[in-house]
KEKE-3310 file (N, C-alpha, C; in steps of 0.2 Angstrom, whole numbers, plus 5000, padded with zeros to 4 digits):
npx = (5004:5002:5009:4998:4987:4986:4986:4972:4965:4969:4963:4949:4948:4949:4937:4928:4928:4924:4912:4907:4911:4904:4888:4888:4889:4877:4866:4852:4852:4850:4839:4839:4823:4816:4808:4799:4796:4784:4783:4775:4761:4760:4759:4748:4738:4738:4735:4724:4715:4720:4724:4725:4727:4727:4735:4727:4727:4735:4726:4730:4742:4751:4759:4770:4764:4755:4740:4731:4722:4713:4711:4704:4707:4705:4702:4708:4707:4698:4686:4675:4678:4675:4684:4697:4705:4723:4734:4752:4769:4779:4793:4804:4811:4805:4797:4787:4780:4785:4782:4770:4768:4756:4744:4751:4751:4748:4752:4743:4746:4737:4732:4715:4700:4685:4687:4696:4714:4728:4747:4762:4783:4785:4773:4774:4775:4790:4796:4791:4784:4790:4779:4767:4753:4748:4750:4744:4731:4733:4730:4720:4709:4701:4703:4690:4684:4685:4684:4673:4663:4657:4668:4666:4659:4668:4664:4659:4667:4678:4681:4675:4680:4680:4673:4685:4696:4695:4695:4707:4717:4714:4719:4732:4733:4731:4740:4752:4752:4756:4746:4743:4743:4736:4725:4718:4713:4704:4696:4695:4686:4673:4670:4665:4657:4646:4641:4637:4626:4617:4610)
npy = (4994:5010:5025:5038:5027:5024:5038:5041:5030:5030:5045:5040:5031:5041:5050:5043:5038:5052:5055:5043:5049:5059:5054:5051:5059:5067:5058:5054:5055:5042:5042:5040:5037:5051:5058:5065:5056:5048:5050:5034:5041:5052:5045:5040:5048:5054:5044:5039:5027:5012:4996:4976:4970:4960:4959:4957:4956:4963:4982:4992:4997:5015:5025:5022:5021:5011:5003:4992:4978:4973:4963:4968:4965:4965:4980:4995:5011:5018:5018:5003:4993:4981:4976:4985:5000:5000:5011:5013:5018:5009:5012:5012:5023:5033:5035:5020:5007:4998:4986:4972:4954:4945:4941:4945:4948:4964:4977:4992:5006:5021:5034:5045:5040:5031:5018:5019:5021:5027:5024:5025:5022:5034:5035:5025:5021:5029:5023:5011:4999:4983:4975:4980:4981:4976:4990:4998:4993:4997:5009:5012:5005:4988:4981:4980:4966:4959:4948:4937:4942:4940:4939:4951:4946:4944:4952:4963:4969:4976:4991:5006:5012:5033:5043:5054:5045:5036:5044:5050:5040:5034:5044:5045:5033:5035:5046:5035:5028:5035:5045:5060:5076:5085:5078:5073:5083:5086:5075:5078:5091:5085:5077:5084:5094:5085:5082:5095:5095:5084:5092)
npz = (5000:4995:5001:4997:4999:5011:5016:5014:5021:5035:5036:5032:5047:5056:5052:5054:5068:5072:5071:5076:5090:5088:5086:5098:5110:5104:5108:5117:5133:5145:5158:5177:5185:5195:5206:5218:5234:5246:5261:5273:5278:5269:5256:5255:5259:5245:5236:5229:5225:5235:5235:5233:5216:5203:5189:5173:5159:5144:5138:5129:5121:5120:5113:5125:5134:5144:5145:5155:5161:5177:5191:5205:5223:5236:5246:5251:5251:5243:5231:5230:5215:5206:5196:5187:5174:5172:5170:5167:5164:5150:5153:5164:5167:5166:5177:5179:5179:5170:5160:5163:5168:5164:5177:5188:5205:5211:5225:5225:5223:5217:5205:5201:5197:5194:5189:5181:5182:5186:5187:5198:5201:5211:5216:5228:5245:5254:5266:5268:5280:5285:5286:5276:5273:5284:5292:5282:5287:5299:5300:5290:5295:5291:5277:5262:5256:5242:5236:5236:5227:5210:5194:5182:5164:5149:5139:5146:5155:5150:5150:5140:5127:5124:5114:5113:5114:5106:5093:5095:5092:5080:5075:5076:5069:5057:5053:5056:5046:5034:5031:5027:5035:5031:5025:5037:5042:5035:5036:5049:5049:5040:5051:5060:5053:5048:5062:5066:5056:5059:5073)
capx = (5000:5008:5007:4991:4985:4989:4982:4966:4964:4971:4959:4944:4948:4949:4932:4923:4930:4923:4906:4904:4912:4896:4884:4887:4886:4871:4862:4849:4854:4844:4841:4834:4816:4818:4803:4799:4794:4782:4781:4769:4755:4759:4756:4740:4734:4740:4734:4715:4715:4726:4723:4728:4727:4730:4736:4726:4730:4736:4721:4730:4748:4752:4766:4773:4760:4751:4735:4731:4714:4716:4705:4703:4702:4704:4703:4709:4706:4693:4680:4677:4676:4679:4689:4699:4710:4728:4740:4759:4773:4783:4799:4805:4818:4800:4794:4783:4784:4788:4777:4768:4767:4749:4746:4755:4748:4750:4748:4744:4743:4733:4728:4711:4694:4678:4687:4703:4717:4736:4752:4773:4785:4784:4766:4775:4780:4797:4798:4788:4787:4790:4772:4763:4747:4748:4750:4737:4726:4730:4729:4713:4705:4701:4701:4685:4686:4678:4684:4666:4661:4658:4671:4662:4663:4674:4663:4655:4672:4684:4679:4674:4683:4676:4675:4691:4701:4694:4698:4716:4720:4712:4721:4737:4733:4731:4749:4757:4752:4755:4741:4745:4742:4728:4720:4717:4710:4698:4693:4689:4683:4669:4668:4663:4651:4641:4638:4633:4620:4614:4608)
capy = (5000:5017:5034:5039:5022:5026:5043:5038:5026:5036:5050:5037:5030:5051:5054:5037:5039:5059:5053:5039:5054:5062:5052:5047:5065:5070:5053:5056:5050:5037:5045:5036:5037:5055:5060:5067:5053:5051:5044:5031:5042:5055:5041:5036:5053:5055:5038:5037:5018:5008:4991:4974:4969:4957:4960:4950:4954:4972:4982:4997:5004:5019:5029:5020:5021:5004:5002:4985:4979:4970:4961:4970:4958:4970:4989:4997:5015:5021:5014:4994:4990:4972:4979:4991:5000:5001:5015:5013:5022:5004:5013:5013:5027:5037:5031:5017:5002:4994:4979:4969:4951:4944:4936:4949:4953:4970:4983:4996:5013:5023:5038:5041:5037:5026:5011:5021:5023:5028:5024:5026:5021:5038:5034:5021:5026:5027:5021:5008:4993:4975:4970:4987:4979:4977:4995:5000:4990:4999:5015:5013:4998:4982:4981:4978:4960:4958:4940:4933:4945:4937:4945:4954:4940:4949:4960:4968:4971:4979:4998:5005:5019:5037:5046:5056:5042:5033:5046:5049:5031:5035:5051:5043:5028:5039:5046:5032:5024:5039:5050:5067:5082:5089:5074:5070:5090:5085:5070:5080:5095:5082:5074:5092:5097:5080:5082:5100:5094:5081:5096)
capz = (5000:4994:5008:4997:5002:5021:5020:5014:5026:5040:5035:5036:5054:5059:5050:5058:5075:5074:5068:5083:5096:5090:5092:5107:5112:5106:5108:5122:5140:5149:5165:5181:5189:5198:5210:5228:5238:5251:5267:5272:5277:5263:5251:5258:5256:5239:5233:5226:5228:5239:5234:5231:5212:5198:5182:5170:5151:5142:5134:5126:5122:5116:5116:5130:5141:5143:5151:5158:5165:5184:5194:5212:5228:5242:5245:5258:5252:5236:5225:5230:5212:5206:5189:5185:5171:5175:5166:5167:5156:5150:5156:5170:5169:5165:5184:5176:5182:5166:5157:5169:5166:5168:5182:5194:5211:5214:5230:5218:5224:5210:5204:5196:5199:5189:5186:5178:5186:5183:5194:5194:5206:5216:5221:5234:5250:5255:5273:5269:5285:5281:5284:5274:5273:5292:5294:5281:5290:5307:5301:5289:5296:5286:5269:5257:5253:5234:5231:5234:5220:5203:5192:5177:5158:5147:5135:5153:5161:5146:5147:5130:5125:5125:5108:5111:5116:5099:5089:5094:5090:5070:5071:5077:5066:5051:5053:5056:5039:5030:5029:5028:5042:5027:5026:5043:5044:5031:5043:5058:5046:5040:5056:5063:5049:5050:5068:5065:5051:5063:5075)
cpx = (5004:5006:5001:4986:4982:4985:4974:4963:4966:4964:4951:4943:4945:4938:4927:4924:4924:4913:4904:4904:4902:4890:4884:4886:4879:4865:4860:4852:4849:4844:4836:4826:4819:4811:4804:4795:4791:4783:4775:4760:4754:4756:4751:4737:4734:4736:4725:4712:4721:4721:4724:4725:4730:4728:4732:4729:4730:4731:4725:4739:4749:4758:4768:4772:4754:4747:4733:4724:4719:4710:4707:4702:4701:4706:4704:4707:4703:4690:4682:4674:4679:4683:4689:4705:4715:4733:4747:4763:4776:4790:4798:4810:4811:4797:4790:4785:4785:4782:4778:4767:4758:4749:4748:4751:4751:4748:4747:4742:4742:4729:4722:4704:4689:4681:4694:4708:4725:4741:4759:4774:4785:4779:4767:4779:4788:4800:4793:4789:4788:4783:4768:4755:4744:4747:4745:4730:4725:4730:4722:4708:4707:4699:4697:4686:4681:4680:4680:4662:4663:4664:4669:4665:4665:4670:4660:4665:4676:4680:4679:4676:4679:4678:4681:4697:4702:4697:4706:4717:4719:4715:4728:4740:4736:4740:4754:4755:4751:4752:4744:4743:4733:4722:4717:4711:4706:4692:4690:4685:4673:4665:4661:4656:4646:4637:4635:4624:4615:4607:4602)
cpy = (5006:5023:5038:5036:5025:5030:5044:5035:5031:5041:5046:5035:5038:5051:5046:5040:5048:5058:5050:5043:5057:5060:5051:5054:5068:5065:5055:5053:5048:5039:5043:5039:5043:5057:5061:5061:5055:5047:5040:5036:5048:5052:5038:5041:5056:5050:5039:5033:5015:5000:4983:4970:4964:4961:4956:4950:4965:4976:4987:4998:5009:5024:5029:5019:5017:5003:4992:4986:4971:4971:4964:4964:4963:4977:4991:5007:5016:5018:5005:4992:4984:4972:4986:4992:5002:5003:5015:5016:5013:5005:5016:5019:5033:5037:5027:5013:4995:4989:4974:4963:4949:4938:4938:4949:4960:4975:4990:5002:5019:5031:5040:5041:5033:5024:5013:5024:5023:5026:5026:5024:5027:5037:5030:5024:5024:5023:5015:5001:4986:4973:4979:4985:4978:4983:5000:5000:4996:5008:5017:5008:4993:4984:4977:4972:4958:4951:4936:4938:4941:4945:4944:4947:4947:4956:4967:4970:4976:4986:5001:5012:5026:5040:5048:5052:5038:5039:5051:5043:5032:5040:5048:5035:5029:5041:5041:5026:5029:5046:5056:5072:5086:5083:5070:5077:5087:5079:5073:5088:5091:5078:5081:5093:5090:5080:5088:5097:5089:5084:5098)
cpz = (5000:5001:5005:5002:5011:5024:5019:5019:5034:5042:5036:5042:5056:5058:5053:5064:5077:5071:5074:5087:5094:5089:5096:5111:5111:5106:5116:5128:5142:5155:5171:5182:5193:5200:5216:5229:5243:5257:5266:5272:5273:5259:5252:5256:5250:5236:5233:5227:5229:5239:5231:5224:5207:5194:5175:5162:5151:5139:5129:5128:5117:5120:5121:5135:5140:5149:5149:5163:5169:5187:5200:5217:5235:5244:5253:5260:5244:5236:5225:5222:5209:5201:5188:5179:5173:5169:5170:5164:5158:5153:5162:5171:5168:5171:5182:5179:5177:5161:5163:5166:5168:5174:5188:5197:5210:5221:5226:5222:5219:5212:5198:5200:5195:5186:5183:5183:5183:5190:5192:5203:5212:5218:5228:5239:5252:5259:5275:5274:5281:5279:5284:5275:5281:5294:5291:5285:5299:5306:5297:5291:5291:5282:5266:5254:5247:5232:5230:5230:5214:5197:5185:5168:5156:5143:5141:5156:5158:5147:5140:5131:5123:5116:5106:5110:5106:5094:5089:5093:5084:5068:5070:5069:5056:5048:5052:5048:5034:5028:5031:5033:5036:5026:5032:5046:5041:5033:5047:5056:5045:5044:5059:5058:5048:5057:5067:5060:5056:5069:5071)
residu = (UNK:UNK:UNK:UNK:UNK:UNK:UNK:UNK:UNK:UNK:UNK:UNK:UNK:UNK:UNK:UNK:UNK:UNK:UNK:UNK:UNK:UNK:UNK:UNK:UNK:UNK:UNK:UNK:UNK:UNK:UNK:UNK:UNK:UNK:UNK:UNK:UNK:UNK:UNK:UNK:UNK:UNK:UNK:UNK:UNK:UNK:UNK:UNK:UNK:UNK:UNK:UNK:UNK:UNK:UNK:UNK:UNK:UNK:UNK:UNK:UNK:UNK:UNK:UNK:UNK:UNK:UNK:UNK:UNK:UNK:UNK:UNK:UNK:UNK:UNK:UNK:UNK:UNK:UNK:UNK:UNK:UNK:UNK:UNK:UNK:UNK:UNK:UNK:UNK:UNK:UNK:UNK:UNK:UNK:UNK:UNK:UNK:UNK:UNK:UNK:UNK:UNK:UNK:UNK:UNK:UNK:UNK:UNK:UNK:UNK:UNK:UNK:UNK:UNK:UNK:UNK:UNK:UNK:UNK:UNK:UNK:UNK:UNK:UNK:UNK:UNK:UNK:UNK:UNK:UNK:UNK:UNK:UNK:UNK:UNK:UNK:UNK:UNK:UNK:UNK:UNK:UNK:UNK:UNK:UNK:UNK:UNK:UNK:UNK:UNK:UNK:UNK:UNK:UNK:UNK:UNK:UNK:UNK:UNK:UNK:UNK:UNK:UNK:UNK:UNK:UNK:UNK:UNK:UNK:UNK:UNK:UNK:UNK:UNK:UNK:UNK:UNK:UNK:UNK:UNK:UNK:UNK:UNK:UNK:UNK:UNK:UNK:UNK:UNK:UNK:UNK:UNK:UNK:UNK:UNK:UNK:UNK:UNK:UNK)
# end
C-alpha cells in the first residue's frame, strides 16, 4: 500500500472515529426514575385507591403508556370495584413500572377514579414497613374483601373507550400509515360538519 493508500485510510479511521464521538454526544441520555417521595402516610393521602390487584392481560399501548385491565380483591382506600384500568409508562427510567406480566399481584397505589386509574413508582411510600398491609390496616381499618364477588365476563368488564380516546388512536393511526396532516384535517373538518348537520 503506497502513503496515498495510508492517508486515505488514515483520513477514514479520523472521519469514523469523529462521527461515533458524536453520536454518542448527542444521543439522548437514559436518566433514572427522579421523583419526591412520600412517606407512608403521605402516600396514603396521595393515593386514590390503595389496593391489592391482579394484572390479567394488556388492553391498550400507546406511546409508552400501557393500560392494563386488573381484577381488584381487596381495597383498603377508594371505590370497591371488582375491575379496573391500569396506566403505566413501559419505562421505567419514566417512573413506570415497566410491562407487567399477567398474572401479577400488585399493591397498587393509583391515581384516578371510575374504574381508571394511573400509577409510577413515586406513588409508593418510601419508609415503607416490612408488613405494609399490616399497617394500612391499622391505620385505615380492614380492607373491602371483593373475592366473593363474581368478576364481570369479558365484554362487561373491558371499558369502551370514550370518543376522544377513539379518535386519537384513527388520528394517530392515520399518521402512522402515511396519511398526511391535510388529510386528517379534512377528517375532523367532515367529522365536525356531520355532527353540526345532525343538530
Amino acid at each position: 500500500m503506497g502513503i496515498t493508500g495510508v492517508r486515505r485510510g488514515g483520513t477514514l479511521l479520523v472521519m469514523l472515529a469523529w462521527l461515533l464521538l458524536v453520536s454518542l454526544v448527542a444521543a439522548p441520555a437514559a436518566h433514572a426514575c427522579s421523583c419526591m417521595s412520600y412517606d407512608l402516610d403521605e402516600a396514603i393521602e396521595a393515593a386514590d385507591l390503595i389496593a391489592d390487584v391482579t394484572v390479567e392481560h394488556e388492553i391498550a399501548d400507546i406511546a409508552g403508556d400501557v393500560t392494563y385491565y386488573a381484577v381488584v380483591d381487596t381495597v383498603w382506600k377508594g371505590e370497591e370495584t371488582r375491575t379496573i384500568r391500569l396506566r403505566t409508562s413501559s419505562a421505567i427510567t419514566a417512573c413506570g413500572l415497566g410491562r407487567i406480566e399477567p398474572g401479577t399481584p400488585l399493591l397498587l397505589w393509583g391515581s384516578g377514579g371510575d374504574g381508571s386509574y394511573s400509577t409510577t413508582w413515586c406513588a409508593l411510600p418510601r419508609d415503607a414497613p416490612e408488613d405494609l398491609r399490616g399497617a394500612l390496616t391499622d391505620r385505615l381499618g380492614e380492607p373491602a374483601d371483593l373475592t366473593d364477588q363474581p368478576v364481570p365476563l369479558e365484554a362487561d368488564r373491558l371499558p369502551r373507550p370514550g370518543l376522544g380516546v377513539l379518535l386519537a388512536a384513527g388520528i394517530l393511526g392515520m399518521v402512522a400509515a402515511g396519511v398526511g396532516l391535510v388529510q386528517v384535517a379534512a377528517v375532523l373538518l367532515g367529522l365536525h360538519l356531520n355532527r353540526r348537520g345532525r343538530r
